[in-house]
Every structure is written in structure tokens, then in C-alpha cells.
N, C-alpha and C positions, 0 to 999 in steps of 0.2 A: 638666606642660604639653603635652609632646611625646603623651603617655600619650591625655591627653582631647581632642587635635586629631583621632589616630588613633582614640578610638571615633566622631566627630565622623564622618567619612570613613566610617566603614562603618557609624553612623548611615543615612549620604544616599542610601548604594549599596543598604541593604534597603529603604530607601522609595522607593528606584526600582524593586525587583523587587516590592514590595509594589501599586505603582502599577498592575502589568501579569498581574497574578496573573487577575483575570476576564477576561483574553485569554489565555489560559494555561489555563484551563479550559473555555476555548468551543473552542480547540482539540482538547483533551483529547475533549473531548463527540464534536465533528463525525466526530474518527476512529474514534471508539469507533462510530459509527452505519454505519462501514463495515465493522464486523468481527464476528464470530461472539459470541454471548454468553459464554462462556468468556474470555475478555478484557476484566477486571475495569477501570472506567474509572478507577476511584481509583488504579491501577498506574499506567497512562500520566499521567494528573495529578500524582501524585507525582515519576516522570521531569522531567515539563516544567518542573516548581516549582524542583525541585534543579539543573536545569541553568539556567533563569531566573537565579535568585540567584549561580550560579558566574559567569555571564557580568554581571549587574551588578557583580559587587564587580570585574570586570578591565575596566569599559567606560571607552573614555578619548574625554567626548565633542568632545575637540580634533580624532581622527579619523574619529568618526562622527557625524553631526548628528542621525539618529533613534534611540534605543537601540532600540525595537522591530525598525523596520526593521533593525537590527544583529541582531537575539537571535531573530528569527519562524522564519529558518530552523532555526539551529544548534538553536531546542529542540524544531521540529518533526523535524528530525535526531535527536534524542536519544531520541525516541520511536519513531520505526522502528528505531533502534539495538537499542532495548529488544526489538522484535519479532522481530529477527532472531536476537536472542541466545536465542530460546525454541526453536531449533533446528527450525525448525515443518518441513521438509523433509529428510528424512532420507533415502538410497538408493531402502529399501525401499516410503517413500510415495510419491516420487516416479514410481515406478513403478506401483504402485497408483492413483495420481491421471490419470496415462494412461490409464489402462484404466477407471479412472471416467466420464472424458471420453468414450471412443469408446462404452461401454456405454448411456450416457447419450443421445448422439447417436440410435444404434441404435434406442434406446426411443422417442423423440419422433420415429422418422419412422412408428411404427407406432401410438401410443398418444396422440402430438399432446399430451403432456404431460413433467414430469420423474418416472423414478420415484422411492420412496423410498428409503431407505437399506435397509430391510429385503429393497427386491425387487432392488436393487443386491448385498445380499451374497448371494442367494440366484445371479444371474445369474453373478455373478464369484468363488460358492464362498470367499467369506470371511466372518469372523464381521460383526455391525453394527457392534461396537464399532471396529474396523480402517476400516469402511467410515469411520463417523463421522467419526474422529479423521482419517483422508486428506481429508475433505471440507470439516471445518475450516481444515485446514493448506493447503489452495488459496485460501479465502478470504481467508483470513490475506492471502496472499502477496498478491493482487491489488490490496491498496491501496498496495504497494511501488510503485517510481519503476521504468519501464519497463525502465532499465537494468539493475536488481536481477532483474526476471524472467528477463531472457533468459540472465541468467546461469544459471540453475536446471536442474539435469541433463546428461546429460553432454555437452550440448554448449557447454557454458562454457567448454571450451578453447580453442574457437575466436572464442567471441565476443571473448575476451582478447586477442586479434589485432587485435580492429576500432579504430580508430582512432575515437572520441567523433565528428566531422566526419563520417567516412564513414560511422556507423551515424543519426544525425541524417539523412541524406541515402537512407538505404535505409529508414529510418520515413514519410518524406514521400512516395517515391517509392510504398509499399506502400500510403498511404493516397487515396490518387490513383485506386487502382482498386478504392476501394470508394463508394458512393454517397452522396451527402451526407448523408443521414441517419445511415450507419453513423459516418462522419467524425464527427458530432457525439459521438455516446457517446462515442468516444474523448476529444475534446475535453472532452466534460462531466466523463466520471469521472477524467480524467488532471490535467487542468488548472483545470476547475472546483471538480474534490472533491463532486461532488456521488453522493449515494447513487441505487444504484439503481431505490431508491421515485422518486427526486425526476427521475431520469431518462426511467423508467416514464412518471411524467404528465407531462411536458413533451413526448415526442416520442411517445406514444401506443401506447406497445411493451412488452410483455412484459418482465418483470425475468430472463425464463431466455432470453428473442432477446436480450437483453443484454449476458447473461454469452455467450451462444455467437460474438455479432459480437467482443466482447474476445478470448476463445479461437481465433476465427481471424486477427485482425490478429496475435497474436504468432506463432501458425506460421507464418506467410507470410511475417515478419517473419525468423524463422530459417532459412526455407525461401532467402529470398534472398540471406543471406552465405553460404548452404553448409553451415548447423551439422544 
């Protein structure tokens, strides 16, 4: 009796996570549209899924009224969990990803374009394959929660100092002195989740003035706690 109450009970808990499975792969999808091909989407869906169904079988909806609402985060968490654990920033790319950046910069004030990876290894005397793999792993990272970045290199030590409040408060104050247009990408790719394409036609701007307005709200961002 006790036996078939209890498969009864986690009967109800997988057709709760069964119910949420096509939000769970729309999720899956949307990130996947933020990140480099190399970043197989059936990975992050399978994450979502397995963490989905852990948090049905312990949801107790006497505390929480929406399960979704309860589980949207933690298995969107579980997926950047997964991203981070691919080690995608190591020492030495992260230094090489600097140097990507200012080369890049370099080239588009002469060329008014980006270049490729090939004239990248050629400028910066490293192989494609180095170039590549650094260029992925920046990608990567940018769909990470702003906090995650700043943490990224050596000046994570100090970001570790900031108090959540006081760094909230040096994010607003650095967006303030850039112009409303710039504010929006932020807004769009941080909090909207929206891809760069979709960014692109909405505000009438290049997908690489894009990535360079994100690339300088975080230095700026760094530049004003001191890191």
C-alpha cells in the first residue's frame, strides 16, 4: 500500500517535469543561439531536463505556488553551471583574448571592419587554431550574468571585495555615461537575452558595434572599482 502511494507521488512529480519539458527546451534553444557552434544544444537540454525533474520530485507546492516560477531559474543556473565547468577561460586565453580585443580594435579603425582569425594569428604570431579556440571562449563567456565576467582575470581579487549593493551601484552609475542607445544593448543582451542578430535590427547597429559597446561597459565597469 505504502509501496504504490509512493510510486503514485513520483508518478505526479514526473508529470510535472514532463509538463515543462517544451520550456526547457525553448530555453535550451535561446542559449544555444547565444553561443558559438561548438556548443552542442542537446548538452544544455539534457542539463535542463536532469535538473527540471531533480527540482520536480523535491517541489513542495504548499511553498511555492508556481513550479515554473520555482525551477526557471535554478535550471537556467544549471546550464551556465554546465558552461562554466568547460573551463572555457584558462590563464593563457585569457590573455590572448586581450590581445584579441585591442588587435581587433586596431584593425577596425583602419579596415572599418573585423578581421579574421587567420589575419588575427598572423598580427598576434599565433597559430588559427589558438586564435579560434580564444575567440570562442570570449563568446562563451558573454552570455554569463555580468557578475561572472568581472570576475574573469586577474582582477577577480578585487572584484571579491565588492559588496553585490555597491557593485549594482557602480553598473548604474557607468551606464549613465553612455547614451541611450548604448544602455539598450545592454539592457537587451543582459536582460532581454536577446541575440545579437535580434539586437542588430532592432536598434540599427552592427553585430561587431555591439560586441565593442559590451567590451567597453565592462572595462569601465572595472576601471571604476580599481580592478
Amino acid at each position: 500500500m505504502i509501496e504504490a502511494y509512493t510510486q503514485d507521488i513520483k508518478h505526479k512529480e514526473d508529470e510535472l517535469a514532463i509538463q515543462y519539458l517544451p520550456a526547457v527546451k525553448a530555453m535550451a534553444f535561446r542559449l544555444k543561439e547565444r553561443l558559438p557552434s561548438s556548443i552542442d544544444y542537446m548538452d544544455l537540454s539534457a542539463i535542463g531536463t536532469e535538473e527540471l525533474i531533480k527540482l520536480a520530485r523535491r517541489y513542495d507546492e504548499k511553498l511555492n505556488d508556481s513550479f515554473w516560477g520555482y525551477a526557471k531559474k535554478r535550471v537556467y543556473g544549471a546550464m551556465l553551471d554546465y558552461l562554466r565547468s568547460l573551463d572555457i577561460l584558462s590563464r593563457a586565453s585569457r590573455k590572448l583574448v586581450k590581445a584579441i580585443d585591442y588587435a581587433i580594435e586596431e584593425y577596425r579603425v583602419t579596415h572599418e571592419e573585423e578581421p579574421t582569425d587567420e589575419e588575427l594569428a598572423i598580427l598576434l604570431d599565433e597559430s588559427i587554431e589558438k586564435v579560434h579556440d580564444a575567440r570562442i571562449a570570449s563568446t562563451i563567456y558573454t552570455v554569463m550574468p555580468l557578475h561572472d565576467q568581472l570576475q574573469v582575470g586577474d582582477e577577480g581579487a578585487a572584484l571579491a571585495q565588492i559588496e553585490k549593493e555597491e557593485l549594482i551601484n557602480v553598473i548604474k552609475k557607468v551606464l549613465g555615461d553612455f547614451v541611450e542607445r548604448e544602455q539598450l544593448v545592454i539592457q537587451f543582451y543582459y536582460f532581454e537575452e536577446l541575440t545579437l542578430k535580434e539586437i542588430s535590427e532592432i536598434l540599427n547597429i552592427t553585430e561587431s558595434r555591439i560586441s565593442q559597446i559590451h567590451k567597453s561597459v565592462i572595462h569601465k565597469i572595472k576601471e571604476s572599482i580599481g580592478a
